[in-house]
N, C-alpha and C positions, 0 to 999 in steps of 0.2 A: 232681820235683813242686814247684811254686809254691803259697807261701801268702801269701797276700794281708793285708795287713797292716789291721789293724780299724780303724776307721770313728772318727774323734776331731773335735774341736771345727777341728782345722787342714784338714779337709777338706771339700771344696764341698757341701750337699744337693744343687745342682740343677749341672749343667756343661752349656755347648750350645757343643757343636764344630760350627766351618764351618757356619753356619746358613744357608740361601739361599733365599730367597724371588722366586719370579717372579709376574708377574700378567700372563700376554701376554709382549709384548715387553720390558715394564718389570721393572727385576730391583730390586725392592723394600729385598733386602739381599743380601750378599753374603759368602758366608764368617766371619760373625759368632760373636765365642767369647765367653762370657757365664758367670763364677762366682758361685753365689749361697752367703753362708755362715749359720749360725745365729747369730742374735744379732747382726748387722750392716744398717746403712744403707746401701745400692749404688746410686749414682745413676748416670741413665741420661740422659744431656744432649748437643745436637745442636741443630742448625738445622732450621727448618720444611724434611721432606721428606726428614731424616737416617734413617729408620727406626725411631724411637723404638716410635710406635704400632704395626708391623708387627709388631715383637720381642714385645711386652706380649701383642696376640694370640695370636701362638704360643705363646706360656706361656701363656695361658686357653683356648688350645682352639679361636679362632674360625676361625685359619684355619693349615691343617697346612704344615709346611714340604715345598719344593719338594726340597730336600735337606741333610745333615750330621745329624748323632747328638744323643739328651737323654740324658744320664746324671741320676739318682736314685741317693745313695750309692755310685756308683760302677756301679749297676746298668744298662746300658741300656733305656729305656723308649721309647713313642712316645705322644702328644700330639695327639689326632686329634677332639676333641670337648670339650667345655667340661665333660662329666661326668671323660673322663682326667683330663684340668686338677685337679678336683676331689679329686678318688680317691689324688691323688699327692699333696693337702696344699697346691696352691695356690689362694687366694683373689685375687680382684681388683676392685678397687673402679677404676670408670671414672669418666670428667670429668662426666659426665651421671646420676651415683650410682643413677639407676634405683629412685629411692625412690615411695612412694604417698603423692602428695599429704593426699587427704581419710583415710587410715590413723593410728593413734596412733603412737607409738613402739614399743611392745609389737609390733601387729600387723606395724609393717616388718620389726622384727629376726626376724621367726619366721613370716616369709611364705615357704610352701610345705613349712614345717620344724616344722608348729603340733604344740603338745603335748597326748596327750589321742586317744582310741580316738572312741567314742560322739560325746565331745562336746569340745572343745577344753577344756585346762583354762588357764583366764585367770590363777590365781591363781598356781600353776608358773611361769608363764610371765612373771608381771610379777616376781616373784621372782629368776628367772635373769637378767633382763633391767637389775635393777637391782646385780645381783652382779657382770657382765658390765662393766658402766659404771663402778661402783666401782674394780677392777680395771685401768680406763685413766684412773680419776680424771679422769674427764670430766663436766663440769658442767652438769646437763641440769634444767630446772625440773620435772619431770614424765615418766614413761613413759609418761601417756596424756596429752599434747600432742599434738596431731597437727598432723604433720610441714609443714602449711602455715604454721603458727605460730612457726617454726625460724629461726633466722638460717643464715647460709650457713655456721658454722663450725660449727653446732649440726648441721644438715645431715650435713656430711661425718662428725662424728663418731658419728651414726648409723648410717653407710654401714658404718663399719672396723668398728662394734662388731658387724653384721649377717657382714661378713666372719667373722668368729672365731667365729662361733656350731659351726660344724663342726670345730673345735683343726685350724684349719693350720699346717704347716709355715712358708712365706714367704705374705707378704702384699704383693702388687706394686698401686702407686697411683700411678694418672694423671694429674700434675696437680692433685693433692689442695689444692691454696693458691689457686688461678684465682681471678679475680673476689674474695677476697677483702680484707676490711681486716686493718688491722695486730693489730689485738686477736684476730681471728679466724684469722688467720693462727698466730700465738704457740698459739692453741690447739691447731693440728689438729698446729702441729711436739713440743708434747709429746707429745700421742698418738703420734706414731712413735716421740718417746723410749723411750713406756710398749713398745710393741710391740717392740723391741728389750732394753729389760728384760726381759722376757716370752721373751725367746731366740729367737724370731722374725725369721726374714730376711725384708728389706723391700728391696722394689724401688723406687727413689722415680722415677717420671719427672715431668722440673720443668724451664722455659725460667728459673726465678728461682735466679738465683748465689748471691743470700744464702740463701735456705732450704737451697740445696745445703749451702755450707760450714758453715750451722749446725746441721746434724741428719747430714749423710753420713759415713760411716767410709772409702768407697770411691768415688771417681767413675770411668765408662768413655764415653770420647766416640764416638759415631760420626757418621760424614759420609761423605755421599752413600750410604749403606747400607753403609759399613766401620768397624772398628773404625779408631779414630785416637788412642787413648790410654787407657790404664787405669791410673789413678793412687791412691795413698794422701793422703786428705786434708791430713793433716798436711807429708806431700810436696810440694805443688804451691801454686801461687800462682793468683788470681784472673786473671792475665793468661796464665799456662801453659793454663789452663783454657778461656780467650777462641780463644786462638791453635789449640788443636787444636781447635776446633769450626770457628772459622772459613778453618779452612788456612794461618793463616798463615806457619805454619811450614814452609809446603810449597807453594811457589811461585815462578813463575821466575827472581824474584830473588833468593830466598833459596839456589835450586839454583845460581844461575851466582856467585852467592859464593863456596859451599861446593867450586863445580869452579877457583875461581881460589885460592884458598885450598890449596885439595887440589895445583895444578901449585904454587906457590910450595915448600910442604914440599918436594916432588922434584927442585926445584932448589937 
């Protein structure tokens, strides 16, 4: 008889073994392994076309892998619709945040989720909604602004506070700095601070180096649809970082080094 040893802060929520994605002939990704922990930043960083976005889908449900395993606390599960996604505890806020322009604050975070039988209660609702925001110490002039009135960092931090309204487990985000300035930027990287206080595992996918190194615990590269490196921040340098996105470390001059290198020792 095997007993399985219980469930601690050292082991992954989410694991995805050999994940393979096809679309046709195009094989999107390819045996991809993927640890998400609580309380951690895991950046997911790559070249246009590395399977960043392909990955983020499959953890939201939009589109089911072709084949390999999701474990949930060790539990295996499957991933087949964006309500799974949900059900398991993950949230995902996209590049395009999916907000309502002419809607308040109030009404985005609690759109579809409204509180209140007969009749909505508005009062509840701006009340959690202001709890909510406190909570990621996010600096918002108003819950009933509506969301046209918003800067784009005001924006995004509508988006993650909308995320959390269901207590998820991880919270994976697309992109979350795009198009921003520096102030607004600075904003959205406490917010994953707060979300990571919060014990929250955050999936960050991000083409910007410094946002990585100033908010990740963990970065994992992949290229061409593989993994290429899975490192601890503290571990690694901004050019180790460069080099496994961009292969450089893995290339025929680098290989016909390593094989003349390699005959030298044996002689």
């Amino acid at each position: 008889m095997t007993v399985e040893s219980p469930v601690t802060e050292d082991t992954p929520m989410f694991s995805l073994r050999n994940i393979s994605k096809s679309f046709g002939a195009v094989n999107a990704l390819t045996e991809v392994d993927l640890d998400i922990y609580p309380g951690e930043v895991v950046a997911i960083v790559g070249d246009n076309g590395a399977g960043k976005s392909t990955l983020v889908k499959i953890l939201a449900g939009v589109h089911p892998a072709t084949s390999g395993e999701i474990f949930f606390e060790r539990e295996k599960v499957s991933i087949n619709s964006p309500s799974d996604s949900r059900e398991l505890g993950i949230a995902t806020v996209f590049q395009d945040l999916a907000l309502c322009d002419n809607l308040d604050v109030v009404a985005n975070l609690f759109l579809g989720r409204e509180v209140g039988t007969a009749a909505m209660n508005e009062v509840e609702m701006e009340q959690r909604s202001w709890e909510l925001l406190r909570q990621l110490s996010a600096k918002l002039p108003s819950v009933r602004t509506p969301i046209a009135s918003l800067s784009g960092g005001q924006r995004q931090t509508v988006a993650i506070a909308r995320s959390l309204i269901g207590e998820p487990s991880v919270v994976v985000l697309d992109e979350p700095t795009a198009a921003l300035g520096v102030a607004q930027t600075a904003e959205v990287l406490n917010l994953i601070e707060r979300l990571r206080e919060r014990g929250h595992g955050v999936v960050l996918i991000s083409h910007n180096m410094a946002d990585v190194q100033a908010v990740a615990d963990r970065v994992v590269v992949l290229r061409l649809g593989r993994n290429n490196g899975d490192f601890r921040m503290p571990d690694v340098s901004y050019e180790d970082i460069i080099a496994a996105i961009t292969g450089a470390t893995d290339n025929e001059v680098t290989r016909r080094a390593s094989a003349t290198s390699t005959e030298r020792r044996k002689k």
